[in-house]
C-alpha positions in Angstrom: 7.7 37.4 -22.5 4.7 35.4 -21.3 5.6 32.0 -20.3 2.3 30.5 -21.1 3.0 31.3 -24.8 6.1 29.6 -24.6 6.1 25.9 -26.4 8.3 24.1 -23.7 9.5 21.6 -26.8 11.0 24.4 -28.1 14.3 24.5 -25.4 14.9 20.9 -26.4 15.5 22.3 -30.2 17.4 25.3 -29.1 19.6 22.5 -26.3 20.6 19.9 -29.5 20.9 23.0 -31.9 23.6 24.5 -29.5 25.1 21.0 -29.2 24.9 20.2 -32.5 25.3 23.3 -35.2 23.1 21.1 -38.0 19.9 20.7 -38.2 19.9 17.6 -39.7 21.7 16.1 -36.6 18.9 18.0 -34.5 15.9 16.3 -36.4 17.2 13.3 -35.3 18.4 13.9 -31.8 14.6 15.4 -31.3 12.7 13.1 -33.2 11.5 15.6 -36.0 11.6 15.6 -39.1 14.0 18.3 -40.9 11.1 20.6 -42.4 9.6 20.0 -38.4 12.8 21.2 -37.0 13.3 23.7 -39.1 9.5 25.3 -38.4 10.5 25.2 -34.7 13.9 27.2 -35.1 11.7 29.3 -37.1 9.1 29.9 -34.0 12.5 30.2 -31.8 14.0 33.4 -33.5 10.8 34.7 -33.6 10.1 34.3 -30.1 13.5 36.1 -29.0 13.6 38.8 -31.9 16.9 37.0 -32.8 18.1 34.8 -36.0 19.8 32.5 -33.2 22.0 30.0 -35.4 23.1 31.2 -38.7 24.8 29.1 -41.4 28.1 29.3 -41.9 30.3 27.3 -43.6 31.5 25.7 -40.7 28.0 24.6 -40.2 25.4 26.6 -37.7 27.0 29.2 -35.3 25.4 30.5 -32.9 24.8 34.5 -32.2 25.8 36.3 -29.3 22.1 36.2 -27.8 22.0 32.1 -28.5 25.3 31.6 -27.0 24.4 33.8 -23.8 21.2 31.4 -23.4 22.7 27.6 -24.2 24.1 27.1 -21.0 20.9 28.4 -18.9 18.6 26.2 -21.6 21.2 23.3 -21.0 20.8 23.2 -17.4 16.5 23.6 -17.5 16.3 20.9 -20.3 18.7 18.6 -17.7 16.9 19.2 -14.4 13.2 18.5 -16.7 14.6 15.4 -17.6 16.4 14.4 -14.3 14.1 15.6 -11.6 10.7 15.9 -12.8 10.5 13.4 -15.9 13.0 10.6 -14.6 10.9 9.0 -11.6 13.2 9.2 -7.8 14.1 5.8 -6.5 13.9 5.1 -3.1 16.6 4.3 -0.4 15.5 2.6 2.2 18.1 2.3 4.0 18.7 6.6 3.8 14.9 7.1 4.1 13.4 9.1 7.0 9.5 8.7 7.1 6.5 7.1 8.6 4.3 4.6 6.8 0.8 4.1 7.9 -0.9 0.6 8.3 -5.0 0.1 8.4 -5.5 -2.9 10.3 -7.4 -4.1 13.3 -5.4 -5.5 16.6 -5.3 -8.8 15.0 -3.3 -7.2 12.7 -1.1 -5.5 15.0 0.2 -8.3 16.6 -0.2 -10.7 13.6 1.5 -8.5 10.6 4.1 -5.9 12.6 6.2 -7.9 14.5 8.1 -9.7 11.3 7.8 -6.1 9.4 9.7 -4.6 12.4 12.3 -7.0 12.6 13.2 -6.1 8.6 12.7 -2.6 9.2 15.4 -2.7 11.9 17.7 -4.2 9.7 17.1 -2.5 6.2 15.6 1.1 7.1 16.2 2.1 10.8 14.6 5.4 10.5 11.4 4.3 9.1 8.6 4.4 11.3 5.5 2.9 11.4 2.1 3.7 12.5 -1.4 1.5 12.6 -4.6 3.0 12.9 -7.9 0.9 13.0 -10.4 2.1 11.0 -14.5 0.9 10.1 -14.0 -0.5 6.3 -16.3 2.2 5.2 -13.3 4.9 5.9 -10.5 2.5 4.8 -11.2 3.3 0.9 -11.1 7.3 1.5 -7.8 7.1 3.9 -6.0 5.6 0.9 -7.5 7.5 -1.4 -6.3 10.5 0.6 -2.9 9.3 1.4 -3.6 9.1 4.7 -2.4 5.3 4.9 -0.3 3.8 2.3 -1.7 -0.2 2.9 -5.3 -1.6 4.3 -4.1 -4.9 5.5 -6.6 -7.9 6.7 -9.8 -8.7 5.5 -11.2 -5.7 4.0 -14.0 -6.6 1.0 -15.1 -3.2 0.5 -11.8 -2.4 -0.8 -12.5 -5.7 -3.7 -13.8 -2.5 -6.0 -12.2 -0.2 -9.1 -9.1 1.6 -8.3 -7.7 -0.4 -5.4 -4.9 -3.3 -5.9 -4.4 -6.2 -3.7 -2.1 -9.0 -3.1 -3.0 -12.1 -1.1 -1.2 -13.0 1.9 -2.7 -16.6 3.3 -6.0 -18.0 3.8 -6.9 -19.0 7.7 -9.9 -19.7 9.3 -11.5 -19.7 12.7 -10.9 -20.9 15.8 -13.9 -21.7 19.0 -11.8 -21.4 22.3 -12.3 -21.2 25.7 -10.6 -20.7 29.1 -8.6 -24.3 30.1 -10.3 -24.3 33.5 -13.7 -24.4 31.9 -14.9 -27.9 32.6 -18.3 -27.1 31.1 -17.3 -27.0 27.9 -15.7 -30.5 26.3 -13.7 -31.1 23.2 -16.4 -30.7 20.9 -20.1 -29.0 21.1 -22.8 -30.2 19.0 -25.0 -27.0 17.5 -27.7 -26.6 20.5 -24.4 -26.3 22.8 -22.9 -23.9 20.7 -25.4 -21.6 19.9 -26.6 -21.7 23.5 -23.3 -21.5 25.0 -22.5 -17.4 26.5 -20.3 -16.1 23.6 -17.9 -13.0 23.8 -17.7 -12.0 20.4 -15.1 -9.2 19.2 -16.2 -6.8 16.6 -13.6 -3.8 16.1 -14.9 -1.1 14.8 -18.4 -3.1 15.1 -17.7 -4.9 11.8 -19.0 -7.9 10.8 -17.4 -11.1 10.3 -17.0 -13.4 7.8 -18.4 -16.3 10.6 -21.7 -13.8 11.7 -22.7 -13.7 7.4 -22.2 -17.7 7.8 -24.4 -17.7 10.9 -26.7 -15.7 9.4 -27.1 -17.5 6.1 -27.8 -20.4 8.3 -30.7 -19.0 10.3 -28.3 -19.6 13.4 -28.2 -17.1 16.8 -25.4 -17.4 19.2 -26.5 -16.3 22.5 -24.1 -13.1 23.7 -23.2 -12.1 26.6 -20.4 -9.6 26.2 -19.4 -8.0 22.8 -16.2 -6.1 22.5 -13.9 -4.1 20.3 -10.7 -5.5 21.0 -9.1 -9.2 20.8 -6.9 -8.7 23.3 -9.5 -7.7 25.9 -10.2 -11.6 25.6 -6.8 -12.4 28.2 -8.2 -10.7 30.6 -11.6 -11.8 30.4 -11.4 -15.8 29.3 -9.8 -16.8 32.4 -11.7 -18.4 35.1 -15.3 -17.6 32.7 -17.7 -19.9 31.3 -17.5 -17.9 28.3 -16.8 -19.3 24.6 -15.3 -17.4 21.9 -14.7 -17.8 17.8 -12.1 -15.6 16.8 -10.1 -15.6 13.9 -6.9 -18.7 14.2 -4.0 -16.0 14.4 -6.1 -14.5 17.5 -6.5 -18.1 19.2 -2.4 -18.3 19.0 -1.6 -14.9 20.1 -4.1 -15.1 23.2 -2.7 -18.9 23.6 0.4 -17.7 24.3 -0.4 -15.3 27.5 -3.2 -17.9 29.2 -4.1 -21.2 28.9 -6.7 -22.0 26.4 -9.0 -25.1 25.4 -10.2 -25.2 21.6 -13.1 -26.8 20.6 -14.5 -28.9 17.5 -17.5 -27.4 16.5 -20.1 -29.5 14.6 -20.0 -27.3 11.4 -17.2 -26.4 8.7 -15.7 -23.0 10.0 -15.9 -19.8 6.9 -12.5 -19.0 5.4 -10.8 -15.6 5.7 -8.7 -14.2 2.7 -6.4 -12.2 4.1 -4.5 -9.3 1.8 -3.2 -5.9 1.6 -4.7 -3.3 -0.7 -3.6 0.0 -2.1 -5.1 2.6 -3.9 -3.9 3.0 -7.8 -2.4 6.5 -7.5 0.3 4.4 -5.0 0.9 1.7 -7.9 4.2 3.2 -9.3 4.9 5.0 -6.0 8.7 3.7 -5.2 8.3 4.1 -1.5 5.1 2.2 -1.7 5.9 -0.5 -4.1 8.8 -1.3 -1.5 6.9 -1.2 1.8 4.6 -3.2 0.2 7.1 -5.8 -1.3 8.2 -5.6 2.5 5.0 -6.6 3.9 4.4 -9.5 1.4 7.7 -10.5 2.3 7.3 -10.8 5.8 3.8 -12.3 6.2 3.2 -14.3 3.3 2.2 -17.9 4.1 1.9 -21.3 2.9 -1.3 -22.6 2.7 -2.0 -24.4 6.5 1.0 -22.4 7.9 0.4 -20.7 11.2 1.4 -17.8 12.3 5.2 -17.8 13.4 6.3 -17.5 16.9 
């Protein structure tokens, strides 16, 4: 027998017949109607070469053959409906895997340190891992599976196919080193545009401040461009050099050196921070809880910093 001639429906009429003996009772455990059910017991004995059930007047016994089979059919109908048609939850607190994070640096130290905190607590063998990727590959690694969340400010993921959730809204913020008495508490546009920038590009992608530059027909004058935020503790201090970074970067470099920030004579861009997934992730459990997670821990109110 062929099992790609088999009607798979079928098992469930043979499972409630053996259960059963009527097939009235059957039509309605199945959702037939009686002649239905009937033409499918009918397909049944012809597919074994066997009259299967046959009316007695106890009702419908099976034969030898049927009885042989209801307990194997029993147990296939069960693990359909139990493994493969009833969706798996998911345990975090059993679970035993790595989740994968696109996000720049800002991310990593804005967005992980909460999530790890909760991980600790409520799944201690999950791992995590962030990779930075150019927003042009961030659409294919979730597609892939290669990352379950692209978290930060990603617009080319604002397309078909990709969720997102909204986090907080923050802005920017023009620092520079404490010591640098060249620089007061506010520039007026000549100073600033003339002023030696650093500005930080990871992955050389562009900012939501260079598109409002731009639009204005403004040029900063640049004197060192880099791919990493962090590079700016080690390169503020003791420097002439001014830099616009996104708020959350201002703290987190605030906190190892000693930072002036400065009023700047225009209204800074806004950034719309979220997390994004791809739709064949939607119903995922393990996803729609990491996720939950993350929105969880970084969520914000609207003016909130980010915490300490």
């Amino acid at each position: 027998m062929d099992i790609q001639s088999v009607d798979l429906n079928l098992l469930l009429i043979f499972d409630a017949m053996a259960r059963l003996r009527s097939v009235n009772k059957t039509a309605e455990a199945v959702g037939l109607s009686q002649p239905a059910t009937s033409g499918a017991l009918g397909r049944l004995r012809k597919l074994f070469n066997d009259p299967l059930f046959v009316r007695t007047g106890s009702g419908m016994e099976p034969t030898p053959l049927a009885t042989k089979l209801a307990p194997v059919v029993q147990s296939v109908v069960q693990t359909i409906q139990s493994e493969i048609l009833q969706q798996a939850g998911f345990n975090p607190a059993l679970a035993d895997r790595t989740f994968t994070i696109l996000t720049p640096d800002i991310g990593e130290v804005a967005f992980l340190p909460g999530l790890l905190k909760r991980l600790r607590l409520e799944a201690p063998e999950v791992r995590l891992r962030a990779l930075a990727k150019p927003r042009s590959a961030a659409a294919e690694s979730l597609e892939r599976g290669e990352a379950e969340l692209a978290v930060g400010f990603f617009p080319d993921l604002q397309r078909a196919n990709f969720f997102q959730q909204a986090l907080f809204t923050t802005s920017y913020a023009c620092i520079v080193c404490a010591g640098n008495d060249s620089a007061g508490e506010r520039l007026t546009l000549r100073q600033y545009l003339m002023a030696r920038h650093i500005v930080v590009r990871p992955d050389g992608r562009e900012h939501e401040l260079d598109h409002f530059l731009n639009t204005k027909g403004w040029h900063r004058h640049v004197t060192l461009e880099l791919s990493h935020y962090m590079s700016l503790v080690a390169l503020l201090p003791g420097s002439d050099l001014i830099a616009t970074v996104p708020d959350d970067i201002a703290t987190v470099v605030g906190r190892h050196i000693e930072l002036k920030r400065i009023d700047l004579p225009f209204k800074m861009p806004q950034i719309k921070v979220q997390q994004y997934w791809h739709r064949r992730m939607q119903s995922d459990p393990a996803n729609k809880w990491f996720r939950s997670l993350l929105y969880e821990t970084n969520r914000r109110a609207p003016g909130a910093k980010l915490p300490g």
